[in-house]
C-alpha positions as CSV (number, residue, x, y, z in Angstrom):
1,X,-9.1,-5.1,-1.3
2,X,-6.0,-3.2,-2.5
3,X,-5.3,0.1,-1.6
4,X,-3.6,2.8,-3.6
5,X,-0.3,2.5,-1.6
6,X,-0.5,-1.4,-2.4
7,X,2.8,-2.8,-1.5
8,X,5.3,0.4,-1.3
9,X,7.2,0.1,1.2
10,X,6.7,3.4,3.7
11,X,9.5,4.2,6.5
12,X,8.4,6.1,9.3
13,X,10.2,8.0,11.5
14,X,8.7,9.2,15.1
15,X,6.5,6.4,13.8
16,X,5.7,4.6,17.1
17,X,3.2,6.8,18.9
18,X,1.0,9.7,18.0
19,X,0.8,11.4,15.1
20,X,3.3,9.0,13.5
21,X,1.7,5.9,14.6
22,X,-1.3,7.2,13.2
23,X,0.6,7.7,9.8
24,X,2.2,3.9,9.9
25,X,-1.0,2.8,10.1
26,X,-3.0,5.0,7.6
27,X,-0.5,4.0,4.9
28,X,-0.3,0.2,5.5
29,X,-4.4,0.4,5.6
30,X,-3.4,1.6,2.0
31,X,-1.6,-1.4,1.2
32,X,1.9,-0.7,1.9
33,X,4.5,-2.5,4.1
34,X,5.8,-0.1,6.7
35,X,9.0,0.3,8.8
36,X,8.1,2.2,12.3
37,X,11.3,4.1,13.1
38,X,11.9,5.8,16.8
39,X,14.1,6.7,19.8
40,X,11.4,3.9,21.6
41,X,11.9,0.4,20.7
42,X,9.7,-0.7,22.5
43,X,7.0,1.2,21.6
44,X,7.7,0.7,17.8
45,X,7.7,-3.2,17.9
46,X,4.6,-2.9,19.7
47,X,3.0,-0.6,17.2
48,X,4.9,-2.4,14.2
49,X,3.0,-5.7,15.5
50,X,-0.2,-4.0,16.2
51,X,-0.5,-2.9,12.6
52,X,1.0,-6.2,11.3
53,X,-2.1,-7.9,12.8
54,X,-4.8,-5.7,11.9
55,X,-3.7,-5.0,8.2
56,X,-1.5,-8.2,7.5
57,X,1.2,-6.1,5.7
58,X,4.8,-6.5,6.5
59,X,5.9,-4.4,9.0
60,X,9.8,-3.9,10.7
61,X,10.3,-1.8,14.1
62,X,13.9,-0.2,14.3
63,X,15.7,1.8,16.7
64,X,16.9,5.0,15.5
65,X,17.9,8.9,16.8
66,X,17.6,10.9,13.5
67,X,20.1,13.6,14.6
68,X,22.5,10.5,14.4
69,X,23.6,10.1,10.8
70,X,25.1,6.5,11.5
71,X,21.9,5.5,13.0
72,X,20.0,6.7,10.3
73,X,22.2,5.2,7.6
74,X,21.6,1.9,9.1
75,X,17.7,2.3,9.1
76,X,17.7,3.0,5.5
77,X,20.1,-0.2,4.9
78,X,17.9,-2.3,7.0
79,X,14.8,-1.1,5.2
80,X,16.4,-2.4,1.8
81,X,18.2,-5.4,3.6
82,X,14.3,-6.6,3.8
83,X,12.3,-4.9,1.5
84,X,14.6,-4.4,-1.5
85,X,13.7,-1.0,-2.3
86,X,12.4,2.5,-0.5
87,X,9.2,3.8,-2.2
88,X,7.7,6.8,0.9
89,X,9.7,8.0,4.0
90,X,7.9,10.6,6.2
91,X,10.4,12.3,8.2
92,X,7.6,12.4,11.2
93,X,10.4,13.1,14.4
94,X,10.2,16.2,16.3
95,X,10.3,17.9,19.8
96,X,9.0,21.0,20.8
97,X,11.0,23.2,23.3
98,X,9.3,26.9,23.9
99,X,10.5,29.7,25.7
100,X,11.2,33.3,26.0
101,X,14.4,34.1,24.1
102,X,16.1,36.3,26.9
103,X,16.1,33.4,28.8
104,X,16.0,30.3,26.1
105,X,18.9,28.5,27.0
106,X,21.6,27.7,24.2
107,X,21.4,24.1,24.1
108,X,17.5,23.6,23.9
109,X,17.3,26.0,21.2
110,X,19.6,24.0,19.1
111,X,18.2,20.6,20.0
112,X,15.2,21.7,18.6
113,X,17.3,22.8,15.2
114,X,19.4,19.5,15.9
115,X,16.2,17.3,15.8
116,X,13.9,19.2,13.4
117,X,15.8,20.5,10.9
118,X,19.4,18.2,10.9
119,X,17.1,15.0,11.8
120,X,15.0,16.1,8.5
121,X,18.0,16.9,6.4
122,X,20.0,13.4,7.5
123,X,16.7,11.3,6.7
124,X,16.0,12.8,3.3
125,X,19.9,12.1,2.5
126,X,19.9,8.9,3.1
127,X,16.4,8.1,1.8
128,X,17.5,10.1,-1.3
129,X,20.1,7.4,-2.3
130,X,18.0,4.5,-3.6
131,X,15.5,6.9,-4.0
132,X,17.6,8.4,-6.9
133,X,18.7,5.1,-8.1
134,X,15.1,3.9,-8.8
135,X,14.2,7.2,-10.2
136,X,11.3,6.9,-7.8
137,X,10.0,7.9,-4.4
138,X,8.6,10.4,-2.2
139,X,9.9,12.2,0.5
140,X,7.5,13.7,3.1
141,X,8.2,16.4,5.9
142,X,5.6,16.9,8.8
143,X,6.1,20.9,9.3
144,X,3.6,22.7,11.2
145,X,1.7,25.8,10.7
146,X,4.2,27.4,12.8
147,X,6.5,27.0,9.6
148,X,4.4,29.6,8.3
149,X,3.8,32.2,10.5
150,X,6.1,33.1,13.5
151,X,4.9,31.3,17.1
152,X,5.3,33.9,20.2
153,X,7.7,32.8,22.5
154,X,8.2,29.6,20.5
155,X,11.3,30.4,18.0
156,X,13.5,27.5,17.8
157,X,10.5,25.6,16.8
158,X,9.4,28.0,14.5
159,X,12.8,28.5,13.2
160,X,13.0,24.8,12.7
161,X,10.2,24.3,10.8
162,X,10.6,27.7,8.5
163,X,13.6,25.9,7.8
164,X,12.1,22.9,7.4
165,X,10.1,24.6,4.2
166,X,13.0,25.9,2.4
167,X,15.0,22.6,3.0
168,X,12.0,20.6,0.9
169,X,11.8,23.1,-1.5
170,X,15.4,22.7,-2.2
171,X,15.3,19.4,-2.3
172,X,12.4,19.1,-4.6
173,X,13.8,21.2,-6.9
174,X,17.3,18.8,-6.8
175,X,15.6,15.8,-7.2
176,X,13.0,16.8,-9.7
177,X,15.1,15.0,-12.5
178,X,14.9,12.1,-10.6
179,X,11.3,11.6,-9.8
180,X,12.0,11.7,-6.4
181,X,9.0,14.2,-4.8
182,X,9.4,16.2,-1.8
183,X,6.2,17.8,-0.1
184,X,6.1,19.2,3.3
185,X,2.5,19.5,5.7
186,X,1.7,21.7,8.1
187,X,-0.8,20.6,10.7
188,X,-2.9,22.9,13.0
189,X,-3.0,22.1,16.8
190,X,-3.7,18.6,17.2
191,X,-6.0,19.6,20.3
192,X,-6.7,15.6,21.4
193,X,-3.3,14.5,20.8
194,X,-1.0,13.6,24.3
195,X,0.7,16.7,24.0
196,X,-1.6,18.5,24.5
197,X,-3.9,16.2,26.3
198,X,-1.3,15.3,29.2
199,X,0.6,18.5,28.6
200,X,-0.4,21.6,27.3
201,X,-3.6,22.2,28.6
202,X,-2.4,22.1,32.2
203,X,0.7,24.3,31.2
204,X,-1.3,27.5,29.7
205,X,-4.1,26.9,32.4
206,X,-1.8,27.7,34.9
207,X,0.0,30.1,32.9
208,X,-2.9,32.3,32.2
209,X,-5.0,31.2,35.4
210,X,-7.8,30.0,33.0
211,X,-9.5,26.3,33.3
212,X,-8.1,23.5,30.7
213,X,-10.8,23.2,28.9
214,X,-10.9,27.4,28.0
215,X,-7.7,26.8,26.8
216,X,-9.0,24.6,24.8
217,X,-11.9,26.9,23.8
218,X,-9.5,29.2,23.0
219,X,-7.3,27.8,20.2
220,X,-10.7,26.5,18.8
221,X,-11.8,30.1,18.9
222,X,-8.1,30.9,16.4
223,X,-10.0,28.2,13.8
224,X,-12.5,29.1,11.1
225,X,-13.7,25.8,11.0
226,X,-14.0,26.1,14.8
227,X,-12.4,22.3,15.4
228,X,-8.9,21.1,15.8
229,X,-6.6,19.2,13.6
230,X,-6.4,15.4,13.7
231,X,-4.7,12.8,13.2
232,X,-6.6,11.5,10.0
233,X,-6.8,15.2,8.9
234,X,-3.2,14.6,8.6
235,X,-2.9,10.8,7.3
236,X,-5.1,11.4,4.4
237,X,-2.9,14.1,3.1
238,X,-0.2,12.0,3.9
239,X,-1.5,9.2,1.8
240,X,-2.6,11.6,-1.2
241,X,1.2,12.7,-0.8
242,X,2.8,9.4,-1.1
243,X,0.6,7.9,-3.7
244,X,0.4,8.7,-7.9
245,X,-2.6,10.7,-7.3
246,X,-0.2,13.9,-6.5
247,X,2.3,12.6,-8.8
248,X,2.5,16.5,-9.7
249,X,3.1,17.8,-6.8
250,X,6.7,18.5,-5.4
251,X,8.4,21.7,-3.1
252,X,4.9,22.1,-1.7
253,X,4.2,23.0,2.2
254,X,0.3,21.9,2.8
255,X,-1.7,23.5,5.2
256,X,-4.3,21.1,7.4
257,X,-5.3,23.5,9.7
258,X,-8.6,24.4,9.0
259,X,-8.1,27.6,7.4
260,X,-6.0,28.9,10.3
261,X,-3.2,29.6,7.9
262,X,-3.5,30.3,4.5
263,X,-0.3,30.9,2.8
């Protein structure tokens, strides 16, 4: 069987876990070759392997901190030291830091910028560069709802990912001419994912003096579809994004959240 990703070769980054080890693994399902990019080595040759095994495409596992241009230089280098070429990169790496903003200190805020937004801008620059000189690929941005519509008591990560937006809108529009496509999406809450699992739950359940699972009742409740976002919500547009079958679609920010945002 052939997929309709059959042999592109996909980087990843934030690829080793989660949400972006879900993605490495939707898109080599779909035939291509994937490199699993991420602060965790370990982690990334395990899932590189993992995937390697269960879908027999070729997969590489490299080390890399996005907000460190060198470092992401060298991952694109690597990817065409092996592969030759660099057809998808999903710029997948993120953190979350919340708090109130009388009290947000300085240097959280801007690690969230530093890792969000400058991580996202250094990947796409790099990946733009063969990208360009094949006049082909596609450049993907995993936003969030949150880089819709303002998140209380949240605004370096909404701030990052509103920026986040007008960065691949700009960029789609640059590299129109070049068939390079740039296309952001913007997940709900991902209600079974770790975070939330082995994080946020217990946070807002103290925080509001409700159990963990009315929290999780109430974001549910904020869903007209009355479910949460997952991780093959998310894949499958990933996978419509990288392959020919949205080969008209560039600048766009996707909403998977179950009709929680609309614009």
């Amino acid at each position: 069987m052939t997929g309709i990703l059959q042999d592109r070769i996909a980087l990843v980054t934030g690829g080793a876990q989660g949400l972006g080890q879900a993605i490495c693994q939707h898109l080599a399902n779909e035939g291509a070759h994937v490199v699993v990019a991420d602060l965790n080595m370990a982690a990334a040759t395990t899932t590189a392997a993992d995937i390697a095994v269960a879908t027999n495409r070729q997969t590489m596992a490299i080390k890399v901190d996005v907000t460190n241009e060198a470092q992401v230089e060298a991952t694109v280098a690597q990817t065409l030291d092996k592969f030759g070429r660099l057809d998808v990169v999903v710029s997948n790496a993120g953190i979350l830091i919340a708090g109130e903003i009388t009290e947000f200190p300085a240097e959280k805020w801007r690690a969230v910028m530093n890792v969000n937004l400058f991580g996202y801008f250094l990947v796409a620059k790099h990946a733009a560069r063969p990208m360009v000189e094949q006049k082909s690929g596609v450049i993907i941005q995993i936003n969030s709802k949150s880089g819709k519509k303002g998140s209380y008591k949240n605004s370096a990560y909404a701030a990052s990912k509103f920026g986040g937006i007008g960065l691949t809108q700009s960029l789609a529009l640059e590299l129109a001419e070049h068939n390079v496509r740039v296309n952001a999406i913007c997940p709900g809450n991902l209600l079974d994912s770790p975070l939330w699992v082995d994080s946020l739950y217990k946070q807002y359940a103290e925080k509001w003096g409700i159990t963990e699972e009315q929290v999780r009742q109430k974001y549910i409740d904020q869903v007209p579809m009355k479910r949460g976002c997952t991780y093959q919500d998310v894949t499958n547009v990933v996978v419509f994004l990288a392959s020919d079958q949205s080969s008209y679609m560039t600048g766009q920010a996707v909403n998977v959240t179950g009709g929680q945002e609309m614009r």
